[in-house]
Rosetta silent file (secondary structure, phi, psi, omega in degrees, C-alpha in Angstrom):
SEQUENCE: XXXXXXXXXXXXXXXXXXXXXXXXXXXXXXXXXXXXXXXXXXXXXXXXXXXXXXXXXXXXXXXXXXXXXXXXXXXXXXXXXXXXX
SCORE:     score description
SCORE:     0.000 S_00000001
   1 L     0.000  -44.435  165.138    5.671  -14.487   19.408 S_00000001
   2 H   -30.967  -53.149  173.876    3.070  -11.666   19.237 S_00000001
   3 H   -65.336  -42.022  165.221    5.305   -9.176   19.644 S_00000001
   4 H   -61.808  -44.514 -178.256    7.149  -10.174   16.642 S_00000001
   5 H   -69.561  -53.922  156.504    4.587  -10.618   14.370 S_00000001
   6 H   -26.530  -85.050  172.051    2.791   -7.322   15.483 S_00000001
   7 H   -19.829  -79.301 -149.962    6.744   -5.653   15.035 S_00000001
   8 H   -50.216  -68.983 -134.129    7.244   -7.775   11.503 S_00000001
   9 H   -83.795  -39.259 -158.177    3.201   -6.138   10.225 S_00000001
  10 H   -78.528  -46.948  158.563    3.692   -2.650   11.911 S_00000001
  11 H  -108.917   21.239  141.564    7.136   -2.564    9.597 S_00000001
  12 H   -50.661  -28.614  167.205    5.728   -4.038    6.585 S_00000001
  13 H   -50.165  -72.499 -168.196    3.420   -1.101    6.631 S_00000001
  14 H   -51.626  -29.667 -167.969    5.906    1.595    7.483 S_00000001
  15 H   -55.779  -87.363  162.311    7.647   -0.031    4.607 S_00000001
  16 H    -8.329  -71.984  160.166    4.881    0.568    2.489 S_00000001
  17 H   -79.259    7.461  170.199    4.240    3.764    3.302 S_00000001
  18 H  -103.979  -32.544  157.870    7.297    5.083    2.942 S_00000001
  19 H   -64.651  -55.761 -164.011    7.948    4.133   -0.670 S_00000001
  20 H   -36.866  -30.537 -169.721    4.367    5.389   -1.498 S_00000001
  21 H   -74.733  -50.924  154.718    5.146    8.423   -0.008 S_00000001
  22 H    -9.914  -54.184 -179.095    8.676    8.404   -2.084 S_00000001
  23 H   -99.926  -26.354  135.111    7.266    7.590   -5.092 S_00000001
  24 H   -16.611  -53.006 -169.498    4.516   10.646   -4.789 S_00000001
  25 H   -66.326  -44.932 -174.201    7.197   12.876   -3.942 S_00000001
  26 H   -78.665  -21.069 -175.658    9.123   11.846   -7.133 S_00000001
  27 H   -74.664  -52.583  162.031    6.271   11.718   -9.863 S_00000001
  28 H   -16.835  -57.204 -155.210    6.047   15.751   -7.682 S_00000001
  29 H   -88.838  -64.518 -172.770    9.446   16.481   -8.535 S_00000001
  30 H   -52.424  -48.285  150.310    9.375   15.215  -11.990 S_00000001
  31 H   -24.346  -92.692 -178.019    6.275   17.061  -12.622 S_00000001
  32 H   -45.751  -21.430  164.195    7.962   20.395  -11.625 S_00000001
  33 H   -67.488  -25.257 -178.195   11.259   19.715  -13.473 S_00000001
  34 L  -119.952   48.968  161.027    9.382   19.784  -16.956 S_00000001
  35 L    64.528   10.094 -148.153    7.207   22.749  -15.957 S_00000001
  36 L   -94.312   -1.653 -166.400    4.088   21.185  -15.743 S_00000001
  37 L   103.524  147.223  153.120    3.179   22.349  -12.054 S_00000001
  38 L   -49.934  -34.804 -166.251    2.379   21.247   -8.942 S_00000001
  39 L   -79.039  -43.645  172.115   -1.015   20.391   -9.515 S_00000001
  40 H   -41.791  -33.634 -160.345   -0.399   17.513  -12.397 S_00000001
  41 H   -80.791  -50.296 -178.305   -0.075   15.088  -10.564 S_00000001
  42 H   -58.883  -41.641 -169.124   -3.981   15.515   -8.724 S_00000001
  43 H   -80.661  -23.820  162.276   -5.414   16.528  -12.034 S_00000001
  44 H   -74.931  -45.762  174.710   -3.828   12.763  -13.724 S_00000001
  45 H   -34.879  -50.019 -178.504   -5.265   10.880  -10.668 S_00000001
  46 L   -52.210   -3.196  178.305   -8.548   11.543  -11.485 S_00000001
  47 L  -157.699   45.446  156.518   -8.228    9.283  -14.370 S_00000001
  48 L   -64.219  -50.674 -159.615   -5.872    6.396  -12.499 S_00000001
  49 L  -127.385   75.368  179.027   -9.042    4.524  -11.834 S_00000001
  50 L   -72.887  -59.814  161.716  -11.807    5.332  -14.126 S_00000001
  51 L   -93.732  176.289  155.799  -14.093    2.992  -14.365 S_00000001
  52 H   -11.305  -88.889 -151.450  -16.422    1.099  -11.943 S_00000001
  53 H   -41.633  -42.072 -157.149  -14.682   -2.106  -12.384 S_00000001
  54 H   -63.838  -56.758  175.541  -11.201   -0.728  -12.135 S_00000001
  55 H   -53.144  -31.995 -173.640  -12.253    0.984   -8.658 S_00000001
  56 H   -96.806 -155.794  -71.119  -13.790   -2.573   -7.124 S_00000001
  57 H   -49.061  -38.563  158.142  -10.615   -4.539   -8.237 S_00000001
  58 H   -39.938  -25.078 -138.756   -8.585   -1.995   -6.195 S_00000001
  59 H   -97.739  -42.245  170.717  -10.826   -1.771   -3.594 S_00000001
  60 H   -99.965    0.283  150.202  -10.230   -5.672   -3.450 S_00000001
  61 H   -47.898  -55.424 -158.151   -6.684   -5.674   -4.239 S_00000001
  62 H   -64.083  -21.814 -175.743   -6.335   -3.675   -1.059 S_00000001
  63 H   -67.629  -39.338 -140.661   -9.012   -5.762    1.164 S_00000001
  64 H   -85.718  -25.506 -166.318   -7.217   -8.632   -0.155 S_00000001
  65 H   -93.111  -60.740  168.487   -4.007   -7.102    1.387 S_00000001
  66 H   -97.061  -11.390  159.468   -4.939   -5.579    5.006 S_00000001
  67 L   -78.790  -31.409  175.611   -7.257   -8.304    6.071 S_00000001
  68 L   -84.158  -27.786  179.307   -5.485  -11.135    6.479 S_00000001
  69 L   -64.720  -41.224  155.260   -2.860   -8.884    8.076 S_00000001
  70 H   -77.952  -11.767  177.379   -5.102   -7.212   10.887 S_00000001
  71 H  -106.695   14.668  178.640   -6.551  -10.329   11.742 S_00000001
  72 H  -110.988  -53.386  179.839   -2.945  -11.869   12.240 S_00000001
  73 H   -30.132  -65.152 -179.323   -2.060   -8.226   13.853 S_00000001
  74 L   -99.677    1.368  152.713   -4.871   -8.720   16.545 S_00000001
  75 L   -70.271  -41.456 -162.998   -4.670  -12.558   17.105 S_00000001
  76 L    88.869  -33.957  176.381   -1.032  -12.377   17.299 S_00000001
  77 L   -95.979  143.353  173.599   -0.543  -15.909   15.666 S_00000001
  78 L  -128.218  176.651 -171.416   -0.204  -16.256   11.592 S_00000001
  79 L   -84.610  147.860  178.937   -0.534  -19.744   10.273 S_00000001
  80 L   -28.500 -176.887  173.562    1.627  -22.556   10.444 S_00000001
  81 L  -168.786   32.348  164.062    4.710  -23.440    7.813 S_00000001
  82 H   -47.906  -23.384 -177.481    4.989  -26.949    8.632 S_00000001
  83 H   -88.712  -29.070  169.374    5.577  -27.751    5.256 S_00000001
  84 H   -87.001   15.845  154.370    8.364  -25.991    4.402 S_00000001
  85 L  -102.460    0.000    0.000   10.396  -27.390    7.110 S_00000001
C-alpha cells in the first residue's frame, strides 16, 4: 500500500509540473507571436502577486497543498474512506 500511494503523490506532482511547465511555455510562445519578446512574461510576474496579503494566501494555498501530501508521502498511509463505502 505504500508503494501506491508514494507512486499515486510522485504522479500527481509530475502531473502538476508538467502542465505548469506547459502553460509557461505557452503564455512564452504567445508572447513572441505578437512581438512582445521574450522577456514579457518575467517583467508581468512581478506584478502576479503584489501585495503582502496576496503573497501569504499563496504561500498558504501552496502549504495547504504539499503538507498533507508529504506527510501521507512519508507515512505511507492516507486516511480512511469508510464512509463512502
Amino acid at each position: 500500500m505504500k508503494k501506491k500511494i508514494r507512486r499515486q503523490l510522485l504522479r500527481k506532482y509530475a502531473a502538476i509540473l508538467l502542465l505548469a511547465l506547459l502553460s509557461i511555455l505557452y503564455l512564452l510562445l504567445g508572447d513572441w507571436l505578437f512581438g512582445y519578446g521574450m522577456k514579457n512574461l518575467w517583467y508581468i510576474c512581478n506584478y502576479l502577486l503584489y501585495t503582502t496579503a496576496e503573497k501569504l494566501v499563496a504561500v498558504g494555498l501552496l502549504l495547504c497543498l504539499v503538507i498533507p501530501d508529504a506527510f501521507y508521502f512519508i507515512t505511507g498511509t492516507q486516511s480512511g474512506r469508510r464512509s463512502e463505502k
